[in-house]
N, C-alpha and C positions, 0 to 999 in steps of 0.2 A: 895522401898525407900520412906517408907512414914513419916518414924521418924526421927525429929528434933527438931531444937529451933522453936517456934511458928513461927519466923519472918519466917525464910528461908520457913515452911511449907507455911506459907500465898502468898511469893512468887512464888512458884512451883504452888501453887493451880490457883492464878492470870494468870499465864500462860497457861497453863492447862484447863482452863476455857476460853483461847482468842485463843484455837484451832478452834473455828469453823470456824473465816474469813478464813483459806485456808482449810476449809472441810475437817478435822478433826475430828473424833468426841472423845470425853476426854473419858478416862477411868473409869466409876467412884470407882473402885476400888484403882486406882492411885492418889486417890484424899484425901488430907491430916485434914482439918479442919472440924470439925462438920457446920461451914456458909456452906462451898463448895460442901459438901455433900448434905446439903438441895436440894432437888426436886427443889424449887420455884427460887431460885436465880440460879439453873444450867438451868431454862428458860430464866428468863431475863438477864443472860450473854450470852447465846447462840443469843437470840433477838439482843442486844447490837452487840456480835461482828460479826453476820450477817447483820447489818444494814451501816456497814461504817460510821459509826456516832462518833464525838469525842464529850463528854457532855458538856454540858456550863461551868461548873465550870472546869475541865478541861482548855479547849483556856482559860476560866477568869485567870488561874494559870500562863500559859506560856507563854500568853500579856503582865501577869506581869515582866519578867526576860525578855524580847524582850525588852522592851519599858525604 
Protein backbone atom coordinates (compact mmCIF):
# COMPACT_ATOMS: atom_id res chain seq x y z
CA UNK A 1 0.00 0.00 0.00
CA UNK A 2 2.25 2.57 -1.17
CA UNK A 3 -0.23 4.49 -3.68
CA UNK A 4 -1.96 7.41 -2.83
CA UNK A 5 -2.77 11.19 -2.58
CA UNK A 6 0.81 12.69 -1.90
CA UNK A 7 -0.72 13.96 1.41
CA UNK A 8 -1.86 10.52 2.99
CA UNK A 9 1.73 9.14 1.31
CA UNK A 10 3.59 11.92 3.27
CA UNK A 11 1.78 10.83 6.24
CA UNK A 12 2.31 7.00 6.24
CA UNK A 13 5.88 7.83 5.41
CA UNK A 14 6.23 10.44 8.66
CA UNK A 15 5.20 7.52 10.48
CA UNK A 16 6.97 5.00 9.21
CA UNK A 17 10.15 6.88 9.50
CA UNK A 18 9.16 7.64 13.64
CA UNK A 19 9.36 3.68 13.98
CA UNK A 20 12.74 3.58 15.26
CA UNK A 21 11.74 5.17 19.05
CA UNK A 22 10.20 1.75 19.76
CA UNK A 23 12.98 -0.23 17.72
CA UNK A 24 11.39 -0.75 14.62
CA UNK A 25 13.22 -0.56 11.89
CA UNK A 26 10.97 0.94 8.58
CA UNK A 27 10.70 -1.02 5.50
CA UNK A 28 12.08 0.69 2.98
CA UNK A 29 10.22 -0.89 0.43
CA UNK A 30 7.05 0.27 2.48
CA UNK A 31 8.16 3.60 2.15
CA UNK A 32 6.04 5.88 -0.17
CA UNK A 33 7.75 9.47 -1.37
CA UNK A 34 11.07 9.80 -3.34
CA UNK A 35 12.14 12.66 0.37
CA UNK A 36 11.53 9.24 2.36
CA UNK A 37 13.31 7.07 0.29
CA UNK A 38 16.44 9.19 0.30
CA UNK A 39 19.34 7.23 2.29
CA UNK A 40 20.25 10.79 4.03
CA UNK A 41 17.02 11.89 5.61
CA UNK A 42 16.12 7.96 6.54
CA UNK A 43 19.42 8.79 8.88
CA UNK A 44 18.48 11.79 10.32
CA UNK A 45 14.96 10.53 11.08
CA UNK A 46 16.12 7.49 12.57
CA UNK A 47 18.88 10.07 14.55
CA UNK A 48 15.79 12.24 15.51
CA UNK A 49 13.43 9.63 16.65
CA UNK A 50 16.27 7.72 18.52
CA UNK A 51 17.26 10.66 20.35
CA UNK A 52 13.87 11.57 22.35
CA UNK A 53 14.10 15.02 21.31
CA UNK A 54 11.11 17.31 20.19
CA UNK A 55 12.81 20.18 17.82
CA UNK A 56 12.46 23.85 18.87
CA UNK A 57 10.31 24.87 16.24
CA UNK A 58 8.13 22.16 17.07
CA UNK A 59 7.44 23.20 21.39
CA UNK A 60 7.87 26.99 19.50
CA UNK A 61 4.30 25.66 17.67
CA UNK A 62 2.53 24.14 20.71
CA UNK A 63 3.45 27.10 23.24
CA UNK A 64 1.74 28.84 20.79
CA UNK A 65 -1.98 27.09 21.07
CA UNK A 66 -1.12 26.33 25.08
CA UNK A 67 -0.45 29.89 25.86
Amino acid sequence: MTEADVTVQTCWDSDRLDLWRVGIHPRPDKLCTPAAIDRELQRWARERSESDRVPDFVTDEWLKEWV
